[in-house]
N, C-alpha and C positions, 0 to 999 in steps of 0.2 A: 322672510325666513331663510332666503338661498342666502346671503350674504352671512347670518349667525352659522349655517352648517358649513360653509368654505371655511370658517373660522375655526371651528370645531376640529373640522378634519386637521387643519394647519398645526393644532394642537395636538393633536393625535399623533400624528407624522412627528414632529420635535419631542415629544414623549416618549415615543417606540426609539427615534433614533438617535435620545440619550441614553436608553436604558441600554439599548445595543451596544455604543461606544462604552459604559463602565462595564457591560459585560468581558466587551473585549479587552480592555484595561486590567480588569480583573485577572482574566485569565493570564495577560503578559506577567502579570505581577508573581501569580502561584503556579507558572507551569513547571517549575520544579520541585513540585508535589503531585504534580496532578497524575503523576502516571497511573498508578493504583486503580483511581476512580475513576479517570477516561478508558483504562481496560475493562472496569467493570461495567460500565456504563456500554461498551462495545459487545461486550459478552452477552450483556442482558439483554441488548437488543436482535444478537444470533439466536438462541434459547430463546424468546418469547414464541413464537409460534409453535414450537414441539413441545411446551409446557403448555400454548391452548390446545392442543391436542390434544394432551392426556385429561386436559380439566375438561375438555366436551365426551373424552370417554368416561367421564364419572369419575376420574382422582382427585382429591384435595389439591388446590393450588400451592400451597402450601407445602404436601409433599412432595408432590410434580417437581417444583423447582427446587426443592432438595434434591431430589433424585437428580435431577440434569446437571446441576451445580457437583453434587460428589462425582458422579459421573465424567465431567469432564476434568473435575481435580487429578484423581485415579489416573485418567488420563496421561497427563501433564506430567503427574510424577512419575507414573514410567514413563514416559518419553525421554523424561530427563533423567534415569536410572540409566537409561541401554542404547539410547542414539547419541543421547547428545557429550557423554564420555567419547565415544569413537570420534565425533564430527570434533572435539575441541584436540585430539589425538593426532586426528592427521591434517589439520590446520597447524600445530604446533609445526608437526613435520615439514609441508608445505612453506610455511614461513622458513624455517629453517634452510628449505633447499631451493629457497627464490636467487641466491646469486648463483646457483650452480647452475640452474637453470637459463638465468638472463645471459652468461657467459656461453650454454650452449647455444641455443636459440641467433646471440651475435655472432660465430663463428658458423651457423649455418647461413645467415646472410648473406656475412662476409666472402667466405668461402667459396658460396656457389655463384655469387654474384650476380643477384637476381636482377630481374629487369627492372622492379621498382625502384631501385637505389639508381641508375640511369635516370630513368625519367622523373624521379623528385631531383636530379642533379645535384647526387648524395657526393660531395669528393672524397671526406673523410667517414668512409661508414663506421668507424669505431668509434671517434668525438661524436658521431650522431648518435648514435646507440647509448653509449656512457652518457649522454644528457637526456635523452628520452626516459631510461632508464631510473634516472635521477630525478626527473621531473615527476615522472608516475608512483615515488617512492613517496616521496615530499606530497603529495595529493592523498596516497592512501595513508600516510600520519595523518596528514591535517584531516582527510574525512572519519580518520579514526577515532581522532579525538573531540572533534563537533560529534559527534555521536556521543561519547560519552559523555564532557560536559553537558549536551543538549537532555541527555536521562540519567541525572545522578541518580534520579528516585530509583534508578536499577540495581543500585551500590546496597538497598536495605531490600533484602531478599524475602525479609519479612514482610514487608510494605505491599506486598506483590504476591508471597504465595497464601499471606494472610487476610489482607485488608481486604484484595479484590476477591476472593469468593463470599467474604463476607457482604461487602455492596454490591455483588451479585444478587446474593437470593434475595435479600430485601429487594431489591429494584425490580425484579420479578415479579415477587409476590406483590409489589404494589405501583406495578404498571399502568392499571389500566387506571387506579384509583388516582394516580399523578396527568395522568392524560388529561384525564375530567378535569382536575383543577388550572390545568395549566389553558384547556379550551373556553373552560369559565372567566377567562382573565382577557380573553379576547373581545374589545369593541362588538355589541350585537348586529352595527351594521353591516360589518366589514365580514363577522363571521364564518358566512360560507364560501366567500372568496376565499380566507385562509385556511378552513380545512380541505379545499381542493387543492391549494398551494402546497400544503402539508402533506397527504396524500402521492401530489404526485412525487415531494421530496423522498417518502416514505420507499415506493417504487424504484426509483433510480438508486439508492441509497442502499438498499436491501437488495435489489436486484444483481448490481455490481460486488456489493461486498461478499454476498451468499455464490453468485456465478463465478465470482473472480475467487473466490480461496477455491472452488472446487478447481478449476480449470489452473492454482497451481500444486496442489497436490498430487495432482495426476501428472501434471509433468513432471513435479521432482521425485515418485515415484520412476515414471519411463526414464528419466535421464539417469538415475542412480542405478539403476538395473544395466539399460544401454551400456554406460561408462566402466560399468565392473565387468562386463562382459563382453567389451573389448579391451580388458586388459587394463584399461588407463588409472594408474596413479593415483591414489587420493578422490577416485569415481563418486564414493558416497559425498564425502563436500563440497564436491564440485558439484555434481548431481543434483545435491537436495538445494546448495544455494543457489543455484542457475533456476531450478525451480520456481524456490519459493519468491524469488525476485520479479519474478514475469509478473508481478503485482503492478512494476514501474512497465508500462506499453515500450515496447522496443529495445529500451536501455539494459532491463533487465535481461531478454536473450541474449542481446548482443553481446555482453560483457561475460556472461557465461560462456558462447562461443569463443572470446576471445582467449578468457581464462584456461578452455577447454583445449584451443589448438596449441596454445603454447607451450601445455605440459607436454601434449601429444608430440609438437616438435623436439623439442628436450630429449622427452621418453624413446619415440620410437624412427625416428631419422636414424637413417636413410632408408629406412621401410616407408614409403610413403602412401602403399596402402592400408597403413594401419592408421595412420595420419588420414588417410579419407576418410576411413569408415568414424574414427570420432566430428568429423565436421559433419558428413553424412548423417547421423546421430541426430545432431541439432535440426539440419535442414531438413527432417523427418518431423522433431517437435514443433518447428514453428509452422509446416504444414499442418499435423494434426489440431494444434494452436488457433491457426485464424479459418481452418475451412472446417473442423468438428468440435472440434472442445467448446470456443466462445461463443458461436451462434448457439449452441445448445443450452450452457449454463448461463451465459451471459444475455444474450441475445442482443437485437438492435433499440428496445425497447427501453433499455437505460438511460439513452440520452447525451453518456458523456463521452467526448471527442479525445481519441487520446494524448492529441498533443495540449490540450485543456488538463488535464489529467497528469501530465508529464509537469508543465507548468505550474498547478498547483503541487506536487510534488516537493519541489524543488523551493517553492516560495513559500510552504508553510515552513519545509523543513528549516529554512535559512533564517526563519522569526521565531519559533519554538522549538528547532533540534528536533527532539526525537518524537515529542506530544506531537511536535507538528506534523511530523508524519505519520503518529493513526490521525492523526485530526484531518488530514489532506481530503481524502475520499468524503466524507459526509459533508464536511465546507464546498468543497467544489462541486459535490450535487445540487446543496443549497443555494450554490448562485448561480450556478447554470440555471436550475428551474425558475428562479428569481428575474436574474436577467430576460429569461424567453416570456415572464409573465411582462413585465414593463415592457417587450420589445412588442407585443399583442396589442397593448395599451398604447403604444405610442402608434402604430399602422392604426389603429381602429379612432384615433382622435380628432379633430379639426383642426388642431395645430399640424398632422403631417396631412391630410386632406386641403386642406387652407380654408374649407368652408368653415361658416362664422357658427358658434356654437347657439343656441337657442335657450 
């Protein structure tokens, strides 16, 4: 009988790992549709637990997840009534006064002739400047527009304020009923190995995405408040972007820091303690960032490394654009808990032991 179950399994294994290959085919195929229903499908998974909430206090499921789903609609449209007019306001602006800015910024370099331009053995700091300049122009079109071509489905506004609350509440209301069918579909022997698998993706998955949007909220509230209140320029956009970016580990402060000194240079040179207090600002949030915010809402219990995280980032985004970027987080739980289950399987086997199996 051992040699018909090896067979079996080998079956098994080429089964799963076509259906996975047309999955992901699939997906390459329609991800420029898919935005709608991978936000809804994101959504329902933030909302499932404060809809079982209401439904173990005695609410209908049914109207539970109405009530969460209006609730966060309401939301949404005012946010996008009274924020996101000013945020597209003084972006405009901002665009606007980036050569005024790069021009001052060059002329305090030049100027003061800082030590950096020594030691990079800068000769012509103005041809450096005017190609940096230029280089960083040509990056933010090109990642401008990989963003946009990567989510046309953003261009049908209907697509999005329509479709996704609609496969919201459905997904909701028949959450747990889709769970069952899709665990029924699972091999019986393999079963409880995958809902522990599943489980733990569940964990990591929910863990970082639930700890990670609080821990950026709270910074693009601090830094929009900090930035208006030291004066700085365009503080709400900078603010709430530098925020809400800290989604990407590192990349995202940092670029907000950069964004943030540069005005600051522009703005408030040769005052350079107004120029501190906005870097000071930052090196406050990335404090409050990795020594309260993340151990709290994040914790170390996630699992994911953030240059694993940086990495998926940047590789889903470059194969699906924009899908691939909410897709990055749950894909990259799903193989980190994957990978560490095979990597348990390979220490625990006689292939990495050498003893002979029985």
């Amino acid at each position: 009988m051992w040699p018909n179950r090896e067979r079996w399994d080998s079956r098994q294994l080429a089964f799963w790992s076509a259906a996975l290959v047309a999955l992901v085919a699939l997906g390459w195929v329609l991800h420029d549709v898919l935005l709608p229903f991978v936000g809804a499908i994101a959504l329902a998974y933030l909302l499932k637990p404060p809809v079982d909430r209401l439904q173990r206090w005695g609410i209908n499921r049914t109207l539970a997840a109405l009530l969460m789903v209006v609730a966060i609609v309401l939301g949404l449209v005012a946010l996008v009534m009274v924020v996101v007019p000013l945020l597209i306001e003084q972006g405009s602006s901002l665009i606007g006064r980036i050569p005024q800015y790069l021009k001052r910024v060059r002329e305090i370099l030049v100027d003061h002739n800082f030590a950096v331009l020594n030691w990079l053995n800068i000769q012509d700091p103005d041809k450096a400047f005017s190609d940096l300049a230029s280089q960083a122009s040509d990056w933010l079109v090109g990642f401008a527009y990989s963003l946009w071509t990567g989510g046309k489905a953003l261009v049908s506004l209907a697509s999005v304020l329509i479709v996704m609350p609609v496969v919201t509440f459905y997904l909701i209301c028949d959450w747990h009923r889709m769970i069952a069918v899709v665990d029924g579909w699972v091999p019986v022997r393999q079963r409880d190995t995958v809902r522990r698998l599943v489980r733990e993706i569940d964990a990591a998955i929910g863990g970082f995405l639930r700890g990670q949007l609080a821990v950026c909220l709270t910074l693009a509230c601090y830094y929009a408040i900090g930035l208006m209140l030291a004066g700085l320029d365009f503080a709400l956009l900078i603010g709430v972007t530098a925020g809400l970016i800290t989604f990407v580990p590192y990349i995202g402060s940092m670029t907000g820091l950069m964004v943030a000194t540069g005005v600051a240079l522009a703005q408030f040179s040769p005052d350079w303690k107004r120029v501190a207090i906005v870097v000071a600002i930052f090196m406050v949030g990335q404090f409050l960032e990795g020594n309260v915010l993340s151990p709290k809402f994040v914790g170390k219990r996630v699992g994911l490394h953030p240059v694993w995280m940086i990495f998926a980032m940047f590789a889903f985004g470059y194969l699906l654009g924009f899908i691939g970027l909410l897709l990055a987080v749950p894909l990259a739980a799903a193989i980190a808990v994957l990978f560490r289950f095979g990597l348990r399987q390979y220490l625990a086997s006689p292939f990495y032991s050498g003893e002979k199996s029985s």
